[in-house]
N, C-alpha and C positions, 0 to 999 in steps of 0.2 A: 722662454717664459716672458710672458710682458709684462708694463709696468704694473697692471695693477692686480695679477696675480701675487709679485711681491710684495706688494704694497698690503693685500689681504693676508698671505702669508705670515707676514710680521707680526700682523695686528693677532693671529689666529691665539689663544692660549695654549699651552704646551700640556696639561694636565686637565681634561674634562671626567668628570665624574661621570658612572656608569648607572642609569638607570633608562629605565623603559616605558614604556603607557600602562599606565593602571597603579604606577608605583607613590604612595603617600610621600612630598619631599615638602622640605621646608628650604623657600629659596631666601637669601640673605641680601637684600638689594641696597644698595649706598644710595644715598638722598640726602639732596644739597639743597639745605635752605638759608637761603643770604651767603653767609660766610660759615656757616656752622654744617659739618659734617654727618650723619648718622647714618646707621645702619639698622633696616627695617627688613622683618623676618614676615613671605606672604606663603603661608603653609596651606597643599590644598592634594589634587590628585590631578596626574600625568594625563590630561583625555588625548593628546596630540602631540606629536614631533613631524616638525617639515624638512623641507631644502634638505641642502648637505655643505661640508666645506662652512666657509667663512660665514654664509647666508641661512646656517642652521637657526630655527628657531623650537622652541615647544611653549606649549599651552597648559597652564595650571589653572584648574578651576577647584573652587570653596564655595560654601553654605557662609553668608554674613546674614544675621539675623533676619532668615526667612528667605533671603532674596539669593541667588547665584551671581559669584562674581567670577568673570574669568580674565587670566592676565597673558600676554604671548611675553615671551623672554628670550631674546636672543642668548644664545649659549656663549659667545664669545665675545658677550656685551663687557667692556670696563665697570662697570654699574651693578653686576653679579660678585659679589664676594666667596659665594660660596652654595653650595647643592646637595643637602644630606637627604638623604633615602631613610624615609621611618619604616615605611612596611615596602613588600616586593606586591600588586597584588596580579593574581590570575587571571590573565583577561585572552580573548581569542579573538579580539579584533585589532588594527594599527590605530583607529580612530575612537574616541570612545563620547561621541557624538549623540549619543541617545540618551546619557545622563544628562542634559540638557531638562527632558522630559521626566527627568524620574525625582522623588521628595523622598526624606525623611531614610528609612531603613531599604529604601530598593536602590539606593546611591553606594551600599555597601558593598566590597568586591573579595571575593575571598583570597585570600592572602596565599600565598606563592614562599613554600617553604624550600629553600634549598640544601640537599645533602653533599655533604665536599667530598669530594674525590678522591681523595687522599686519603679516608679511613678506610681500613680497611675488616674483615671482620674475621674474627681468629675463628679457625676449626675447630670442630667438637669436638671434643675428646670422646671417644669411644669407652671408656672405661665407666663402669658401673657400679652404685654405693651399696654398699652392704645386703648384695642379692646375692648371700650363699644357699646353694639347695641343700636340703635337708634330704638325705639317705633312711629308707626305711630300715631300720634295723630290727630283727624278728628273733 
């Protein structure tokens, strides 16, 4: 390995959050003005993720009143505090490049519900309520 595989290596975070293209997240960015610290929250939808390794990035684009803003973020920026997933949505492309073109209610993407693996679903009981037959009696 050479130097600056370990040198990325180091830098890399140990814990990245799991989401995907099409997914609603709210990223949590640290911003330093002067000497004063904060953290600034830019919530939008997943249209891209690039590279791979240390040089990962994705693309979060938002509606700001009227106009499209879109942001790239490296995944293993220091400046990323944090990467929450609001909705998962449904999407069949990796790039999601044609919302660029799209306003208002055709920006919306339907939402990607997933069932855990782990329930499982109990057998029917065979057994039947209060269906006795009735015997003609003459």
């Amino acid at each position: 390995m050479n130097i600056i595989d370990a040198i990325e290596k180091e830098q890399m975070k140990k814990a990245v959050p799991q989401f995907s293209v099409g997914d609603q997240v709210d990223v949590s960015v640290k911003i330093i003005e002067g000497e004063k610290e904060r953290i600034q929250v830019f919530s939008g939808v997943v249209i891209a993720k690039n590279g791979g390794g240390f040089k990962e990035t994705f693309t979060v684009r938002r509606i700001v009143q009227g106009e499209g803003v879109e942001r790239v973020f490296p995944i293993h920026s220091p400046k990323i505090v944090d990467i929450k997933v609001l909705k998962s949505g449904r999407v069949r492309r990796a790039k999601l490049y044609y919302m660029r073109k799209r306003t208002s209610k055709g920006t919306r993407l339907q939402e990607k519900f997933e069932s855990p693996a782990s329930k499982t679903i109990p057998a029917q009981s065979t057994q039947t309520r209060g269906t006795q037959t009735q015997t003609d009696t003459k």
